[in-house]
C-alpha positions in Angstrom: 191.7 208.7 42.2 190.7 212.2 42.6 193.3 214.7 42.5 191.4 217.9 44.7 188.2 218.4 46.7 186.0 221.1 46.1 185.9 223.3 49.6 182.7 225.4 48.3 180.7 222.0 47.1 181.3 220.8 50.9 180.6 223.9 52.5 177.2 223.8 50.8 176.3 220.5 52.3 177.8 221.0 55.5 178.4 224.0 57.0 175.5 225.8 58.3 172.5 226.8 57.5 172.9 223.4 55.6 174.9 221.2 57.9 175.7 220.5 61.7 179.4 222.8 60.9 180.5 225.7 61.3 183.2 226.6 58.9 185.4 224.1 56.4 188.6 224.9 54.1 190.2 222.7 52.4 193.9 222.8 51.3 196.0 220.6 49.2 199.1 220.5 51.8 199.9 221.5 55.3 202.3 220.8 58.1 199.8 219.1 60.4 196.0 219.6 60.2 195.6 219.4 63.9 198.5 221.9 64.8 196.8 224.4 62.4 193.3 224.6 64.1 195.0 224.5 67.8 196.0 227.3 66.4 192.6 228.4 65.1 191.5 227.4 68.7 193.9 230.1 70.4 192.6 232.6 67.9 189.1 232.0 68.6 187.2 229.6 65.7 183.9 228.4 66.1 183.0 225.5 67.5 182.7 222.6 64.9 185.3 224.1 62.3 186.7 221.8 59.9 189.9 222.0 58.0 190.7 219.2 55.4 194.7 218.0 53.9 194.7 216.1 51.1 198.6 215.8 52.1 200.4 216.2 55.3 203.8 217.1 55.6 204.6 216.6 59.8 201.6 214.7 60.6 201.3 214.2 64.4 200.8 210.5 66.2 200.7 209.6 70.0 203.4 209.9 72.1 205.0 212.8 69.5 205.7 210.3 66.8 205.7 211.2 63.1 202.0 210.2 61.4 202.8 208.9 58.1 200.5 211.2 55.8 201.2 209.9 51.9 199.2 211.7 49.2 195.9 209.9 48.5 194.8 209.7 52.1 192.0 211.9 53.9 193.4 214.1 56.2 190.4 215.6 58.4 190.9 218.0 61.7 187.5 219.2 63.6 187.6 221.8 66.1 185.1 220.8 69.0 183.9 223.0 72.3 181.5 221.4 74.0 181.2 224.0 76.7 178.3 221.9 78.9 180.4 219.0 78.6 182.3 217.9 81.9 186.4 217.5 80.8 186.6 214.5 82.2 184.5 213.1 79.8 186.4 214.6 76.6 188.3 211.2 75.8 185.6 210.3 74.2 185.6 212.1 71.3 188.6 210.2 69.9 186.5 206.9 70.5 183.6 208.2 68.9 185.9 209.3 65.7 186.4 205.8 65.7 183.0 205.0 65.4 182.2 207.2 62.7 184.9 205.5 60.8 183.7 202.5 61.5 180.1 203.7 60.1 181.9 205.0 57.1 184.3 202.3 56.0 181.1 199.7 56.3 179.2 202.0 53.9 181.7 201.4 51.1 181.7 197.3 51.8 184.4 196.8 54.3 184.7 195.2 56.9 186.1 197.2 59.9 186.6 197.3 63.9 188.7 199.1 66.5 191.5 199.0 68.5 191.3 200.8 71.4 192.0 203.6 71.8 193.0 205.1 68.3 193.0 202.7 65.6 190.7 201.7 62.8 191.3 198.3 61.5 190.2 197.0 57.6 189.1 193.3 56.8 189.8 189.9 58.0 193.2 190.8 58.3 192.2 193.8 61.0 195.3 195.8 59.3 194.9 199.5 60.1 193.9 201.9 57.8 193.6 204.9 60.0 194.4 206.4 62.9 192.7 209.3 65.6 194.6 212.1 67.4 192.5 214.0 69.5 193.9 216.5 71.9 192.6 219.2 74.1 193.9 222.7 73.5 196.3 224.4 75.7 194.7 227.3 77.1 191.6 227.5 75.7 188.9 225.8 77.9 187.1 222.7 76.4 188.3 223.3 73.2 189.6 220.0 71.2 190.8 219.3 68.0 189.8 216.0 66.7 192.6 214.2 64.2 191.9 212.0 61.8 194.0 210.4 58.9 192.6 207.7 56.7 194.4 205.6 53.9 191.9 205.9 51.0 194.7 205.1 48.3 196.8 202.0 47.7 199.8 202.9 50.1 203.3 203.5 48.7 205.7 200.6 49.4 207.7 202.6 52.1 205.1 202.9 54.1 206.5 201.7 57.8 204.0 199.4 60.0 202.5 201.2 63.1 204.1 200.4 67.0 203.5 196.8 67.6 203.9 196.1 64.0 200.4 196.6 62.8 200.0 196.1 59.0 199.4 199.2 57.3 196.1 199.1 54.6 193.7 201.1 52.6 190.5 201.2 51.5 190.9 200.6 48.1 193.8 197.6 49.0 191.0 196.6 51.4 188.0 196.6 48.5 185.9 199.6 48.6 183.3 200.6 46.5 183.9 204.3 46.8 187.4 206.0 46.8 186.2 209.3 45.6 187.1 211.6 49.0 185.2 214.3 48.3 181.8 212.0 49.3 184.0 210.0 52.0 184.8 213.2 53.3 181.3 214.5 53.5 180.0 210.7 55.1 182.9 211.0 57.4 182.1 214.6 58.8 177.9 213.1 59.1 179.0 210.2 60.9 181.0 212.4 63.2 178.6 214.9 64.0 175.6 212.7 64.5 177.6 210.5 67.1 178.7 213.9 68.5 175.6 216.0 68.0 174.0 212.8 70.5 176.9 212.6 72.8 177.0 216.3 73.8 173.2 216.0 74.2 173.7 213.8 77.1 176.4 216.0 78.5 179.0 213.0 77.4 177.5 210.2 79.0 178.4 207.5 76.8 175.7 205.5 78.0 172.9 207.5 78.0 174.0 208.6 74.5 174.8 204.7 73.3 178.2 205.7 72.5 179.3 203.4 74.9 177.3 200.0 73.1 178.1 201.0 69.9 181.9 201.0 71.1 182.0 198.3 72.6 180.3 196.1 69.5 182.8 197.3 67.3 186.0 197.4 70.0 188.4 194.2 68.5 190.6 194.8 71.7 188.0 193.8 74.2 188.5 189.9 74.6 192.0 190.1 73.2 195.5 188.7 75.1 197.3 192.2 75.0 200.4 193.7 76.0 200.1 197.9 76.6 203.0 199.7 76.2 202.4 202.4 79.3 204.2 205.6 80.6 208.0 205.4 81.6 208.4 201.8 80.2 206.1 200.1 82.2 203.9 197.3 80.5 201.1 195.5 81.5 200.1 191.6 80.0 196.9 190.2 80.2 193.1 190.2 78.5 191.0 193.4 77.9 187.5 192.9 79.5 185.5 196.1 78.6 185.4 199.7 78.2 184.5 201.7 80.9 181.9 204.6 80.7 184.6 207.1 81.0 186.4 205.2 77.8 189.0 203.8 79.9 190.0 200.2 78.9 189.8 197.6 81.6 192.6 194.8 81.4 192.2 191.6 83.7 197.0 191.4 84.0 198.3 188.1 84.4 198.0 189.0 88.2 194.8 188.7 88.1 194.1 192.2 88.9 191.8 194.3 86.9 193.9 197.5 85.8 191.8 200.7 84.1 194.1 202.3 81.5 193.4 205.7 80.4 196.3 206.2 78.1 198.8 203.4 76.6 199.8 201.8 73.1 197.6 198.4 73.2 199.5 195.7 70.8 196.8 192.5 70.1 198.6 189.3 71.0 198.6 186.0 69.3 196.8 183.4 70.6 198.8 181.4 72.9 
């Protein structure tokens, strides 16, 4: 396993003239990747700026849980402004980080899908082996800082499952045939900006843009029994139909009652 990425190797590749970014640093360590360029944000960095952890030490989740960030994961944060992009639309940034994991995990032979809204799940197991934290910048218009942590390592023993239990993998447990993260980090950032370079395009329509398709080909939560966990304690049962083209998942309750969710922790049921 490699021990340290080389920032001025990546920065030749992708930062501009030579790539679709604008800036990239690396560090070994830091609190939280995403709290450090919402910060950037406030001080005014460039659209596309990228700043890479090979360790986290407060990692963020959803709902301001911890996000467990063990050495020998990829820790990448991309500042976004896409300034003729309607906010509204902006939620769909985290789901097309998804996809560019998706793209990246099936380069190196492994089988992967998604779990609406923020997961990325390895092999026939679908255990998750990364997670997305997107969030829009206070105070800055359309700014947003794209999150994304992804075991590349065999995970230490402590490691705690994610809400609803969810297995934690890697992809080396999961049987990749590239664990270097210098080169995952580079066909991570590619992925990201071609599905976002085509997205802001078509002023974030996800369907003119085939965000939306692609999504929903790789979505494991669409046709699953699920329970999400919403706002204030609330749940809702049923089966997720579809993704709407404003990213919002569509659950068919056990009223029979279509309900759009925007925001939620979705756990996949068992079969009954």
């Amino acid at each position: 396993m490699d021990t340290a990425l080389d920032a001025e190797a990546l920065r030749a590749r992708l930062v501009a003239p030579n790539g679709p970014y604008s800036a990239l640093d690396v560090v070994e360590s830091t609190r939280s990747t995403n709290a450090d360029l919402a910060k950037a944000a406030v001080e005014g960095a460039a659209d596309r700026t990228v700043l890479i952890a090979l360790e986290q030490t407060a990692g963020q989740g959803r709902r301001g849980r911890t996000w467990s960030s063990p050495p020998g994961g990829l820790y990448v944060s991309v500042l976004f402004r896409p300034t003729d992009v309607h906010p509204q639309r902006l939620p769909w940034l985290n789901l097309i980080a998804g996809l560019a994991l998706v793209r990246v995990a099936q380069s190196v032979g492994v089988e992967a899908t998604l779990k609406w809204p923020n997961d990325l799940l390895l092999g026939p197991k679908r255990e998750k082996g990364a997670g997305i934290l997107s969030e829009i910048t206070a105070g800055v218009a359309q700014a947003v800082v794209v999150g994304i942590g992804l075991n590349v390592a065999k995970l230490p023993d402590d490691v705690q499952p994610a809400p609803g239990g969810l297995e934690p993998t890697s992809l080396e447990s999961a049987g990749a045939t590239e664990l270097d993260r210098a080169e995952l980090a580079f066909r991570l950032l590619v992925e990201l900006a071609q599905l976002e370079g085509v997205w802001r395009k078509n002023g974030g329509d996800a369907f003119e843009s085939g965000v939306l398709e692609e999504y929903q080909e790789h979505c494991a939560t669409v046709g699953e029994r699920v329970r999400v966990e919403l706002s204030g304690g609330v749940q809702l049962l049923g089966v997720a139909q579809r993704i709407e083209a404003d990213g919002t998942l569509v659950v068919r309750g056990t009223d029979g009652v279509d309900h759009g969710v925007s925001a939620g922790d979705v756990v996949h049921l068992r079969p009954a």
